[in-house]
N, C-alpha and C positions, 0 to 999 in steps of 0.2 A: 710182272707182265711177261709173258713167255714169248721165247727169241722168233719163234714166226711173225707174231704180231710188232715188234721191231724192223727185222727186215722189210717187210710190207711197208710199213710207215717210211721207212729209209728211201725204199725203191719209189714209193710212190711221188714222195719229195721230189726224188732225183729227175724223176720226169716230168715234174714239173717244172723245174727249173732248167732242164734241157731245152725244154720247149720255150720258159720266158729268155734267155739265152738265144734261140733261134727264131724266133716269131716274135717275143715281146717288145714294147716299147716303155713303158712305165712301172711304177712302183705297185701301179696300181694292177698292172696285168699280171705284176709277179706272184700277188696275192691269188690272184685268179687262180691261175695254173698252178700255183703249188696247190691248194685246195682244191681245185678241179684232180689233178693229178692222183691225191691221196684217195679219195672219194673214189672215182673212177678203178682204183687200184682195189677197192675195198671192193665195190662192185662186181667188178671183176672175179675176186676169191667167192664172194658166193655165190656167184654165176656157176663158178669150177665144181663148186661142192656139189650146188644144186643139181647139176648134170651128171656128175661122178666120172668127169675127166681124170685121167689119171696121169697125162702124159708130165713129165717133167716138176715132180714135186721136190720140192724144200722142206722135208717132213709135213707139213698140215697145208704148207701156203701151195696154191696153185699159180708156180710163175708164170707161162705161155698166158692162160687164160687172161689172166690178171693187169698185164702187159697190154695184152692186148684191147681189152676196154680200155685202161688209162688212156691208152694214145687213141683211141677212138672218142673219147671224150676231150679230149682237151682239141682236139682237130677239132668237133660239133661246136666246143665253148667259143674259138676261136671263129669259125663259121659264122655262129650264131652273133659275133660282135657282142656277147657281153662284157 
């Protein structure tokens, strides 16, 4: 598995659990957000690619972009009350 797709999985974690950390209440939301988190993060890198952002790369991973979905989604997840 090459170290971008590491990273990204790492980071994507991290924010989620930052998030169940600051807004969660259960076991259950923790799940949420970590997996909202990751997804979101993933979303994000092919957002970057797709668009050919270039700003602030990790060799392949796009972090600004990638960041920034994550936490756009896990707000919508949380929003949304699922």
């Amino acid at each position: 598995m090459p170290p971008f797709v590491l990273l990204g999985l790492l980071l994507g974690s991290l924010y989620g659990t930052i998030f169940h950390l600051w807004r969660g209440k259960s076991l259950r939301d923790f799940l949420i957000y970590l997996v909202t988190g990751i997804i979101g993060f993933g979303v994000g890198q092919g957002l970057g690619m797709a668009l050919g952002f270039n700003m602030w790369l990790i060799g392949p991973l796009h972090v600004v972009e990638a960041t920034v979905v994550s936490w756009i989604s896990l707000f919508l997840i949380q929003w949304l009350k699922i």
